[in-house]
C-alpha positions as CSV (number, residue, x, y, z in Angstrom):
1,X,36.5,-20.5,98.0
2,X,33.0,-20.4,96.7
3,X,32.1,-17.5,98.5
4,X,29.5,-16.3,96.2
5,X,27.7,-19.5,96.5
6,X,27.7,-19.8,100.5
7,X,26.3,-16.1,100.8
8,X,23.4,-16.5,98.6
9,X,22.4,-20.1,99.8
10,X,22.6,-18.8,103.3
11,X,20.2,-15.5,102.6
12,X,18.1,-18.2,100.6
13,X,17.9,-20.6,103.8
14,X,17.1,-17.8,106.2
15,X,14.7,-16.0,103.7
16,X,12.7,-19.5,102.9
17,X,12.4,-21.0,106.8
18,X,12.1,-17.5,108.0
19,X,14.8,-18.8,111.2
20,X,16.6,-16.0,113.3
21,X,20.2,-17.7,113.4
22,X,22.7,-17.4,116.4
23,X,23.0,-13.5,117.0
24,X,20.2,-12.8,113.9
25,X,18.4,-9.6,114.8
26,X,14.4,-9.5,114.0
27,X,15.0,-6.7,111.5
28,X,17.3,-8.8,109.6
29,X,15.0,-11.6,109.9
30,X,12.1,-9.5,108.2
31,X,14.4,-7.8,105.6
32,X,15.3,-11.4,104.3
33,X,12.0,-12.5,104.6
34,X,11.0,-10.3,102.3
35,X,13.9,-11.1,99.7
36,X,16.7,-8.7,100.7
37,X,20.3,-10.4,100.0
38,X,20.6,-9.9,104.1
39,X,24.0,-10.3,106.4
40,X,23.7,-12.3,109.6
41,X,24.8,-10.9,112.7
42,X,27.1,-12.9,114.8
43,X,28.2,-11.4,118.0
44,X,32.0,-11.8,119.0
45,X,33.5,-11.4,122.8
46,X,37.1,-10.7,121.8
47,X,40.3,-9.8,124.2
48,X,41.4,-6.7,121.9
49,X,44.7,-7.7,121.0
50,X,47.0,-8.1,118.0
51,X,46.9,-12.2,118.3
52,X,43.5,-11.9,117.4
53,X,44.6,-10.0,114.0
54,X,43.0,-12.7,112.0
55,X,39.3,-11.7,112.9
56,X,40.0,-8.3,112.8
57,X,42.1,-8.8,109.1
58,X,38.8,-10.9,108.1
59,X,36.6,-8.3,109.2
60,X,38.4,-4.7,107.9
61,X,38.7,-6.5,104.5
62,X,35.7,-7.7,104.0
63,X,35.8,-11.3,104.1
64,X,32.9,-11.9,106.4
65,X,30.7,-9.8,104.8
66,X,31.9,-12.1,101.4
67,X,30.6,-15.0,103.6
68,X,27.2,-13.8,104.8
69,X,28.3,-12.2,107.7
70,X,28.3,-9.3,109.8
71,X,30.2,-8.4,113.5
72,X,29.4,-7.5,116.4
73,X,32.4,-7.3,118.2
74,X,32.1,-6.8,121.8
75,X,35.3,-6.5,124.0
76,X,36.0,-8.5,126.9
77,X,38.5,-8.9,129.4
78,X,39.0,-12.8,128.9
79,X,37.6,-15.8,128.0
80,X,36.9,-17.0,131.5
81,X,34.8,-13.9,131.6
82,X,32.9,-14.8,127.9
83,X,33.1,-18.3,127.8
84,X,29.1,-18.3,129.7
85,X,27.8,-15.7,127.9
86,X,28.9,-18.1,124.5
87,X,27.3,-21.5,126.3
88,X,23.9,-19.7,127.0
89,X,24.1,-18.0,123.0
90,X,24.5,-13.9,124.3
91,X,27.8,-14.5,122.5
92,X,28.1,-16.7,119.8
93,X,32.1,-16.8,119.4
94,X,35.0,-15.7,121.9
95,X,38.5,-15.0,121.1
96,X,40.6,-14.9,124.0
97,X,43.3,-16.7,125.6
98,X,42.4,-20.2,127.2
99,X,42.6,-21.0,131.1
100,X,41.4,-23.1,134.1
101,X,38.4,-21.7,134.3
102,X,37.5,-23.1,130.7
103,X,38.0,-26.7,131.8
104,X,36.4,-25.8,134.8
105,X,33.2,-24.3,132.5
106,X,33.4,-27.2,130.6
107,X,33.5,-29.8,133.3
108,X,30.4,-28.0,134.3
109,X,28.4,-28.7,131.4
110,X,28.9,-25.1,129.8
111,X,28.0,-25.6,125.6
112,X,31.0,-24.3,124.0
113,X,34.0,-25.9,121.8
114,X,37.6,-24.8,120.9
115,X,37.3,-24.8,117.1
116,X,40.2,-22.7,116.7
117,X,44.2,-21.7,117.7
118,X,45.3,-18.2,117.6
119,X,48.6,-16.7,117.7
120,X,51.7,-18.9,117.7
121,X,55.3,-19.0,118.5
122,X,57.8,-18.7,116.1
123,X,61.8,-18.4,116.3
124,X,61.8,-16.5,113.4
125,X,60.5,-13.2,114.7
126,X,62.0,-11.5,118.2
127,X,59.8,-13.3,120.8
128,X,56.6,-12.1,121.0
129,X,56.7,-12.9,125.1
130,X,59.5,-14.2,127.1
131,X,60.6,-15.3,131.1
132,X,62.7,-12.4,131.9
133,X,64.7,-12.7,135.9
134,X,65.9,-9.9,137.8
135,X,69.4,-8.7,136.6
136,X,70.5,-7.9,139.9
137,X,69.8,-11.4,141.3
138,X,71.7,-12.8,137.9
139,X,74.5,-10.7,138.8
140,X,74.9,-11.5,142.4
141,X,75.3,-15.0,141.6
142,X,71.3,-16.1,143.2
143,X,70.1,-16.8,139.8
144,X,72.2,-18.4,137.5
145,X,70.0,-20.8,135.2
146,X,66.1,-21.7,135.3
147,X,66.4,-24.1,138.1
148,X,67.3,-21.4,140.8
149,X,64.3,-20.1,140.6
150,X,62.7,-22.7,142.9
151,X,61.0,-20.6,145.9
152,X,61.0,-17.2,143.8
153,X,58.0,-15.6,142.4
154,X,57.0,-14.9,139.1
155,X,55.1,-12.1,137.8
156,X,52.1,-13.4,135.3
157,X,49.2,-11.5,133.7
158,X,46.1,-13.4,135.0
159,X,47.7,-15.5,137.9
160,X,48.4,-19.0,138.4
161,X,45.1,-20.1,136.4
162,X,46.0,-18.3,133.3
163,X,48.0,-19.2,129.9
164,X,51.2,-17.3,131.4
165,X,51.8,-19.9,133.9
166,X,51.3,-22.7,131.3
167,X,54.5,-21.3,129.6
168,X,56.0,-20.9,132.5
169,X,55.1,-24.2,133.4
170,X,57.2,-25.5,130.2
171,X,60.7,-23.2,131.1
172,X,60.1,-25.0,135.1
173,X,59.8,-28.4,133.5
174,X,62.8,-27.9,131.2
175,X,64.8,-27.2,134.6
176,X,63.3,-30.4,136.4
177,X,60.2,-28.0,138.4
178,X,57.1,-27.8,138.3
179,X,54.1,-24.7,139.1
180,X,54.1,-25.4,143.0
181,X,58.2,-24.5,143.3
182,X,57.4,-20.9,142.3
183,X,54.9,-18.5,143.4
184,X,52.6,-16.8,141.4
185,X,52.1,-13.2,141.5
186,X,49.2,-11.5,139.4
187,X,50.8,-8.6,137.6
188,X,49.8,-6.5,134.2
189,X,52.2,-6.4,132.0
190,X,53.0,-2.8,132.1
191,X,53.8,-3.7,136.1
192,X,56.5,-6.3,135.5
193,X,59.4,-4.2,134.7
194,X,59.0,-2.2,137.3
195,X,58.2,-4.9,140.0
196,X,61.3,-6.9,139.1
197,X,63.2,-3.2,139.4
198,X,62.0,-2.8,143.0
199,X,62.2,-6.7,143.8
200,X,58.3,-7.2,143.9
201,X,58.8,-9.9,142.0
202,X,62.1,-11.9,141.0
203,X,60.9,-12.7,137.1
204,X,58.1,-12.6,135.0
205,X,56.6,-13.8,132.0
206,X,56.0,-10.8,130.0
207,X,55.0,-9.7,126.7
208,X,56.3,-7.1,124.3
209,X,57.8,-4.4,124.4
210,X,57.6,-4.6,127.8
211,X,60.0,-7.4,128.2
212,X,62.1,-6.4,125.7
213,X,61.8,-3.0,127.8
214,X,63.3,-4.5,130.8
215,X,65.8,-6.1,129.4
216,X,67.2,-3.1,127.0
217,X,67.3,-0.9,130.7
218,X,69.2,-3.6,132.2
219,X,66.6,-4.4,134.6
220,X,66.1,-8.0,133.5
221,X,67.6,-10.8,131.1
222,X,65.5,-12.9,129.0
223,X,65.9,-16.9,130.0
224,X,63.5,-18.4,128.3
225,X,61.1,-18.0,125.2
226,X,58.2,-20.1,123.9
227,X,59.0,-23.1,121.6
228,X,57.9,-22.9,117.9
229,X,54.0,-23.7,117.7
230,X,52.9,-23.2,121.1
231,X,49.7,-21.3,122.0
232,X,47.7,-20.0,124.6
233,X,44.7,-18.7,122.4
234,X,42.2,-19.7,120.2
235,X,38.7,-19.2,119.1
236,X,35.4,-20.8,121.0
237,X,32.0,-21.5,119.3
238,X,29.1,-21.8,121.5
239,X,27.2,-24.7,121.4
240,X,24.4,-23.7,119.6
241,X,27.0,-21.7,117.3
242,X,28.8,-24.9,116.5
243,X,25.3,-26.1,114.5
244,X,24.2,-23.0,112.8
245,X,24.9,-22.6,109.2
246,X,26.8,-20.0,110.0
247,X,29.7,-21.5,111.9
248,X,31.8,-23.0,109.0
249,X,31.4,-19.6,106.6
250,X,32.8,-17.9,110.0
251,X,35.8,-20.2,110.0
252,X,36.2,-19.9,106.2
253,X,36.5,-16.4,106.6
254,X,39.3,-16.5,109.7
255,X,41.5,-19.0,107.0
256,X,41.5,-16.5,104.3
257,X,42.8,-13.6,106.8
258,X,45.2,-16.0,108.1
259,X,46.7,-16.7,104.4
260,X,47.2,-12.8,104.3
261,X,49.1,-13.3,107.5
262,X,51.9,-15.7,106.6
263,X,55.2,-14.7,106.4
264,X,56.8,-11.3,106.3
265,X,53.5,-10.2,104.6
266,X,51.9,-9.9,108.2
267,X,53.9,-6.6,108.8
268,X,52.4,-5.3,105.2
269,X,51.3,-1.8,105.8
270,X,47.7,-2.6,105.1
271,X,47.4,-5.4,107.8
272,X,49.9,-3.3,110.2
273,X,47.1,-0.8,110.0
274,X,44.0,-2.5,110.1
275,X,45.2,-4.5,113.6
276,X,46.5,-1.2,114.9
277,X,43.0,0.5,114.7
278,X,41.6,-2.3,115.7
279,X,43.5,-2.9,119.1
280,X,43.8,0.9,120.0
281,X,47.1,1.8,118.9
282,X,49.4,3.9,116.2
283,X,51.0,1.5,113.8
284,X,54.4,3.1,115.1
285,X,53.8,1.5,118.2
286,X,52.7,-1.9,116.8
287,X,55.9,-2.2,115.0
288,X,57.7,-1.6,118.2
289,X,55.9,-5.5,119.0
290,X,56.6,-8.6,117.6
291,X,53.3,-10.1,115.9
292,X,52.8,-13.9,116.9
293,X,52.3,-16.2,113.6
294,X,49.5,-18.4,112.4
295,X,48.9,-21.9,111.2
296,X,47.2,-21.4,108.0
297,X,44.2,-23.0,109.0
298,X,44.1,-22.3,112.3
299,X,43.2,-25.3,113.2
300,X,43.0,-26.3,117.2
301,X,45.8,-27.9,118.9
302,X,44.4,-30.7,121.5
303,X,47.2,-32.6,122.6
304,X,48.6,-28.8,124.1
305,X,45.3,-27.9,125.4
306,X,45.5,-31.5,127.3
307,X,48.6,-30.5,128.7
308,X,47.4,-27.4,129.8
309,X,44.4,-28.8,132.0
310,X,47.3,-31.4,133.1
311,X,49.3,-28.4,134.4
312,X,46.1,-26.2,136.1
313,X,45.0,-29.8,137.7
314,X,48.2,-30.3,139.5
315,X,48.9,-26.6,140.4
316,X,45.0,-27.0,142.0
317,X,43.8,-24.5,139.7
318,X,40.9,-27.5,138.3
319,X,38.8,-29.0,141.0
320,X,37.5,-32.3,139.5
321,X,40.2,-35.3,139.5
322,X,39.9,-36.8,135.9
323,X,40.8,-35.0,133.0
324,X,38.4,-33.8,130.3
325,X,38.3,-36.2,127.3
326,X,39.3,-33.7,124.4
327,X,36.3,-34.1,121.7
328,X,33.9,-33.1,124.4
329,X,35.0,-29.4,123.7
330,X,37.4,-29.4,120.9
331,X,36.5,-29.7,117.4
332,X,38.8,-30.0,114.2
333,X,36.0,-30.4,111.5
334,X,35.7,-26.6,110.8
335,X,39.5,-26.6,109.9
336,X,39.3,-29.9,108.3
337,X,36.4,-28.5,106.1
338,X,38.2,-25.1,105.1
339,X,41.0,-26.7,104.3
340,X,39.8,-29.2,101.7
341,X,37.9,-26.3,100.0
């Protein structure tokens, strides 16, 4: 990458135009201005979680910083919740998992594009999430394979409208269902082992450990686990985001955390460390989890997002009747671009 080369030409644009880019403060402005080699702030609405690890790998090792940048990370407690502040510039990226209410934004005439997929599936690792059922109702003969659980509920973080159901969706369709057999109960994941225990709930989509929990205790067995490549996350640009001169040394910088990501050499101590601090824990307890994987360029996955808004508009969870056509909110070219570098 020609990191150098981006950094200065970006201080040199800002310095001779004297612009405030997406999330510039005015005392950066001035300091360029007057010839200081000055990062540009770009504010980030992030769910804190180790699928993210990425920004927070790109960030801890200095990568952005390589590219011009600086963060301004500001958690939040989804996208659903960001994707507004992004579309009106008070945020000028969000990574968080997607949902309805993103098509619905969108439909709307929100400002924002999916430039980016997160965390992945992959068979190689222990399941990073998994459909777990009640053990007792396996062992009393009411469950025996996916297609008994028309009429039960199902425990998912977020509801109905949120990227736990789209999974489920797939293990229902793989058994000849669909969303409106099963009922939808909004749990946190901490909740579900408990709720299947005391028959709150009959399964739930849950992530680890505390799937893995359940099913260790004998509370719950594991029936189904995401296929290889799916995801329920990524990373948004607002609008205005999208055209700054900033967006594609952003996405540059995401790409060369996700290299240091492949593989085995995800669970190296240095990146085990720098996506523990950053999500709040002790690297003891994030080796307990399974990290998800990442394509090496991250680049967004359209044909699953359409069959996510396909899913949320026959569950009722979108309003309008047509669906979205995909280049109105997804864009490639960042990926495109940092991979032909």
């Amino acid at each position: 990458m020609k990191t150098s080369r981006k950094t200065f030409a970006l201080v040199a644009v800002a310095a001779a135009a004297g612009l405030a880019l997406s999330g510039c403060t005015a005392a950066d402005a001035g300091e360029a201005g007057a010839g200081a080699q000055e990062l540009q702030t770009v504010n980030v609405g992030i769910v804190q979680l180790s699928i993210f690890a990425p920004l927070y790998v790109a960030d801890a090792k200095g990568y952005f910083e390589e590219e011009g940048i600086k963060l301004n990370l500001q958690n939040v407690k989804s996208g659903q919740d960001a994707i507004p502040l992004a579309s009106s510039g008070k945020l000028d990226v969000v990574a968080a998992g997607f949902s309805a209410g993103m098509f619905s934004a969108v439909d709307s005439g929100l400002d924002v594009k999916v430039v980016a997929s997160m965390g992945v599936a992959d068979s190689a690792d222990e399941p990073a999430s998994a459909l777990i059922v009640s053990q007792a109702l396996i062992d009393s003969g009411e469950i025996k394979d996916l297609k008994d659980l028309k009429g039960r509920s199902i425990g998912v973080a977020g509801g109905g409208g949120a990227t736990g159901a789209f999974y489920v969706s797939l293990a229902l369709e793989e058994a000849g269902l669909n969303n409106s057999d099963v009922e939808f109960v909004q749990l946190s994941n901490p909740d579900m082992p408990t709720a299947i225990q005391n028959g709150s709930v009959d399964a739930a989509f849950a992530s680890a450990p505390f799937w893995s929990n359940a099913v260790d205790q004998g509370v719950a067995k594991n029936m189904w686990e995401m296929p290889d490549g799916t995801s329920g996350t990524g990373v948004i640009y607002g609008g205005g985001f999208a055209e700054s001169d900033l967006a594609q040394p952003f996405f540059d910088a995401l790409v060369r955390a996700s290299a240091d990501l492949q593989g085995d050499a995800k669970y190296d101590d240095e990146n085990m460390k720098i996506i523990a601090d950053a999500t709040g824990q002790t690297v003891e307890q994030l080796s307990a989890v399974p990290l998800y994987s990442w394509l090496p360029d991250l680049a967004p996955l359209p044909k699953q997002l359409a069959a996510m808004e396909k899913v949320w508009m026959d569950f009722g969870a979108i309003a309008y009747a047509e669906p979205l056509d995909s280049e109105s909110y997804v864009d490639g070219s960042f990926a495109k671009a940092s991979s032909a570098e």
